[in-house]
N, C-alpha and C positions, 0 to 999 in steps of 0.2 A: 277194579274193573276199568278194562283202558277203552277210550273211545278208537274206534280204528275208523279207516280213510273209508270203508264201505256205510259204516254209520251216518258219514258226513254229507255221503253223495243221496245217500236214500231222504235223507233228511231235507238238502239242499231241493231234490227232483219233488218232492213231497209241497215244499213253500212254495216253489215254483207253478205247479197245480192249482193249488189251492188259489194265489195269486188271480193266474188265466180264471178259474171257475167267479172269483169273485168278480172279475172287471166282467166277465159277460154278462152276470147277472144284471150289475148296474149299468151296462150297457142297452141291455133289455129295457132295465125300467126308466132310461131317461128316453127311448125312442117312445117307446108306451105313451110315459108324461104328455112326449112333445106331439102327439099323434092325439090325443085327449084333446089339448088345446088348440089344436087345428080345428078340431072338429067342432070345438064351441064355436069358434069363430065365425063357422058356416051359415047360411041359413038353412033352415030345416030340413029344405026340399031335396036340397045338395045332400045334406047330413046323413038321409036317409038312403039315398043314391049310394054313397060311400061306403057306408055301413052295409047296405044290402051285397056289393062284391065283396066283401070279406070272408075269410073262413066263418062261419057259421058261431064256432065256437068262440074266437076271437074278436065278434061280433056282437054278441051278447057282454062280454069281460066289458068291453068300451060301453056299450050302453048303460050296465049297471054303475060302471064308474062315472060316468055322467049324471045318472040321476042321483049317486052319492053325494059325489063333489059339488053340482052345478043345478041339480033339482033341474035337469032337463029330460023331460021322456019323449 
């Protein structure tokens, strides 16, 4: 069975996906991280400030991850 030039291309465009999908991911979760650690930093008042303009749902993800992490509610 011979490898042909179409194998190599589907293969090549395939790593290359995969690639992009992974760095976005970890691009996601180091703005996350870094948006976490903003947020301890705050005092509460701001915290809560902040948290309240957010998507609702992306709102809640940070608060649970702060009371995981940081035992902050």
């Amino acid at each position: 069975m011979a490898i042909t030039k179409t194998d190599i291309v589907v293969w090549i465009i395939s790593a290359v996906i995969a690639v992009g999908v992974g760095l976005s991911r970890y691009s996601k979760y180091k703005t996350r991280d870094k948006l976490v650690r903003d947020l301890v930093a705050m005092p509460p008042e701001r915290r809560e400030k902040v948290l309240n303009r957010l998507n609702p749902q992306l709102a809640m993800e940070l608060r649970q991850t702060l009371m995981e992490r940081f035992n902050i509610g």
